[in-house]
Each structure stands twice: as C-alpha cells, then as structure tokens.
C-alpha positions as CSV (number, residue, x, y, z in Angstrom):
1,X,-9.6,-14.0,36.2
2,X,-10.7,-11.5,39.3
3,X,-7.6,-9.5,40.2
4,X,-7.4,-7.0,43.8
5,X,-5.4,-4.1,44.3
6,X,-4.5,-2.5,47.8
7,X,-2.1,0.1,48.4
8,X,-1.8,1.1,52.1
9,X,1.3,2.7,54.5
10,X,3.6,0.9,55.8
11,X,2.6,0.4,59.3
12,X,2.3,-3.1,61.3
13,X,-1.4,-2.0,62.4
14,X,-2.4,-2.5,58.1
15,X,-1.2,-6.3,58.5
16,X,-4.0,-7.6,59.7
17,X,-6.4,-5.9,57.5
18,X,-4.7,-6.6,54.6
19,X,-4.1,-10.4,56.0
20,X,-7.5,-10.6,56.3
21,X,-8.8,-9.0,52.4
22,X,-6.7,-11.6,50.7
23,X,-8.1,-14.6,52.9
24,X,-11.4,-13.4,52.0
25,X,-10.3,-12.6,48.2
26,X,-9.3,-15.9,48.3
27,X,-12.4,-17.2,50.0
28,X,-14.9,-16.2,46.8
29,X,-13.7,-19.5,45.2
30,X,-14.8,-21.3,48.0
31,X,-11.3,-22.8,49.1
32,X,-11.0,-24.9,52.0
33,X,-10.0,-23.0,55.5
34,X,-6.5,-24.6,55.5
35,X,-5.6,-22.8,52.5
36,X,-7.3,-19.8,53.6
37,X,-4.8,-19.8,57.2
38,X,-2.2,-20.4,54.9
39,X,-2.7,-17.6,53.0
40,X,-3.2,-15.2,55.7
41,X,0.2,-16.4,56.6
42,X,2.2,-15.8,53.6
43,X,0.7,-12.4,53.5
44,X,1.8,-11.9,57.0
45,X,5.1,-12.6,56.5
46,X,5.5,-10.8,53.3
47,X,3.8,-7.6,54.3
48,X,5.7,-7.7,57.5
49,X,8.9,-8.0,55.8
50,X,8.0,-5.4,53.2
51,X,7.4,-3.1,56.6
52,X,10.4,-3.8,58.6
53,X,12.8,-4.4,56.2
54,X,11.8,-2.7,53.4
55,X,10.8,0.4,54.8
56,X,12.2,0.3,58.2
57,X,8.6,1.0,59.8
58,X,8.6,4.4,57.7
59,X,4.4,5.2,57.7
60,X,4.9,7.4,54.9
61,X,5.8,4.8,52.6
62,X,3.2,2.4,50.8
63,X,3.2,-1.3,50.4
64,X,1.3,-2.4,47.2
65,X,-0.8,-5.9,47.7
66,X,-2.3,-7.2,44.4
67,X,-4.1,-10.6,44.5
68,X,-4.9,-12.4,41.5
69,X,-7.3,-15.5,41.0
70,X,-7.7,-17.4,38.2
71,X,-9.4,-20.8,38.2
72,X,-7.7,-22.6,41.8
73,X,-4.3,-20.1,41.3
74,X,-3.8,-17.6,43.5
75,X,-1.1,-15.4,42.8
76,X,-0.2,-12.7,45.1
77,X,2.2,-10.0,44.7
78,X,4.0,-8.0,47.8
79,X,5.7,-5.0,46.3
80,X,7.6,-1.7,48.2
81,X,10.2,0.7,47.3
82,X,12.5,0.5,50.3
83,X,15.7,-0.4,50.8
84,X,16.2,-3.7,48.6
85,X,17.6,-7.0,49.6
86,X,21.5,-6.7,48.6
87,X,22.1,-10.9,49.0
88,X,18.6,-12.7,47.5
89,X,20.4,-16.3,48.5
90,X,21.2,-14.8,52.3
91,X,18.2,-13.0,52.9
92,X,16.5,-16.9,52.3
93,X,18.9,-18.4,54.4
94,X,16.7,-20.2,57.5
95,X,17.1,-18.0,60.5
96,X,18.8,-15.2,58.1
97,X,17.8,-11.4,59.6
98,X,19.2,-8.1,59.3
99,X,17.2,-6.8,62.2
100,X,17.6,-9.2,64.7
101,X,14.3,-11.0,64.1
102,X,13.8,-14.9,63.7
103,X,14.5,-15.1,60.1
104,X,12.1,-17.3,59.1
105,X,9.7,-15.0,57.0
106,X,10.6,-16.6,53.8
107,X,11.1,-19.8,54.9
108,X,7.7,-19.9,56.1
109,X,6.0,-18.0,52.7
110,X,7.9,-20.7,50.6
111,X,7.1,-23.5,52.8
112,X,3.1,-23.0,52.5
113,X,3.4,-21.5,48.7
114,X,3.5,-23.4,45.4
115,X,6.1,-21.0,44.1
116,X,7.9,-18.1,45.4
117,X,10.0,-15.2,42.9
118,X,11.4,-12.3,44.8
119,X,12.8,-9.7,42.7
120,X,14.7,-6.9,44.6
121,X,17.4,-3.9,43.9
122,X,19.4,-2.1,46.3
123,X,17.6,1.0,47.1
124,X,14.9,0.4,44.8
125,X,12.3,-1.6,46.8
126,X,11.2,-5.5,46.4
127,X,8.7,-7.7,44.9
128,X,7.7,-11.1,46.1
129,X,5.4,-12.7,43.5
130,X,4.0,-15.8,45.2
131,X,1.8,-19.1,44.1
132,X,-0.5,-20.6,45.5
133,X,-2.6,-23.7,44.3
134,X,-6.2,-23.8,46.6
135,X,-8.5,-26.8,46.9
136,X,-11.7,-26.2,46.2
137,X,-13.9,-27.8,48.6
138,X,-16.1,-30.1,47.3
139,X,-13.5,-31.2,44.2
C-alpha cells in the first residue's frame, strides 16, 4: 500500500495541480494513460465540487485529497468542511445543480469510477471516497 496526502485552499487555481499529483500518484504503478485521463477527471470534478459547492470559492478553507494505492486499486478520497449536501439522491440527479452549473460532476466521477460513497452533513462538510480499478500495462 503507498498512500498520498494533500491539503491545499479552496481555490480553482489548486485543481490542476492537484489533478495533476494524483495522475502521477497513480502513474508509479505504471497504469495505462486512459486511466490516468480518467483519473485526472474524477479528481476534477470532485475537487471542483468540493470548491464551489462546498466552500462557495471561500480561499480560506482547505480541501483534503488523500490517494491510496494498493495493488491495481486506487482509492481516492475528496473531503471539505463546507456546507454539506442536504439531498445525497438529488445532488446525483443528471443535470442536478445548486449553482446554476451543468450538474454533471457526479455523473461524470461515477461514470469513469468503479465505485463512488459520498458521505455528507448539513454544515459539516463532505467526503467522496471513490474506486478505481487501473490496468496495468503490460498485464
């Protein structure tokens, strides 16, 4: 098991980088480059979401992004301490948004994961633990 830890603020410019560190985390197994895109999508979305919904673009706050491999499973956790999601079953509702957005954040992170939890309270932040199986190349 190799686990990664990365607190940062809440601010869109951190997406990328942090997009970016768990592609490459992911990359030490030598996965193939289609999961490595999909990956840098599902953090995307989550860290976005955990940014503009969690913390309503509030700098001050901090996302926490840890990234755990073990064998071909990569789990990776999305956690904040924002606002919460009051309806779980809503907020995954295709084209659902409370901030006039496309609503398709987790449609898309369940769409390229293996498995997607999202555990949330109202006014006590959210935590999206997601799965996802990589293809070693070679195997």
């Amino acid at each position: 098991m190799n686990k990664i830890e990365i607190k940062f603020n809440a601010t869109l410019e951190n997406e990328a980088v942090i997009r970016n560190t768990i592609g490459l985390f992911a990359a030490t197994i030598n996965c193939t480059i289609e999961d490595i895109i999909d990956i840098k999508t599902i953090v995307s979305e989550a860290v976005s979401n955990a940014i503009i919904h969690g913390y309503e673009q509030d700098k001050e706050k901090e996302v926490l992004v840890t990234g755990i491999l073990n064998d071909n499973e990569l789990i990776i956790i999305v956690k904040d301490d924002g606002v919460g999601i009051d309806n779980i079953a809503e907020a995954i509702r295709v084209n659902y948004s409370s901030k006039n957005r496309s609503g398709l954040g987790f449609t898309i992170i369940k769409s390229l994961s293996d498995d997607l939890q999202i555990k949330s309270k109202k006014d006590m932040g959210t935590k999206l633990i997601i799965k996802k199986i990589l293809t070693i190349k070679g195997q």
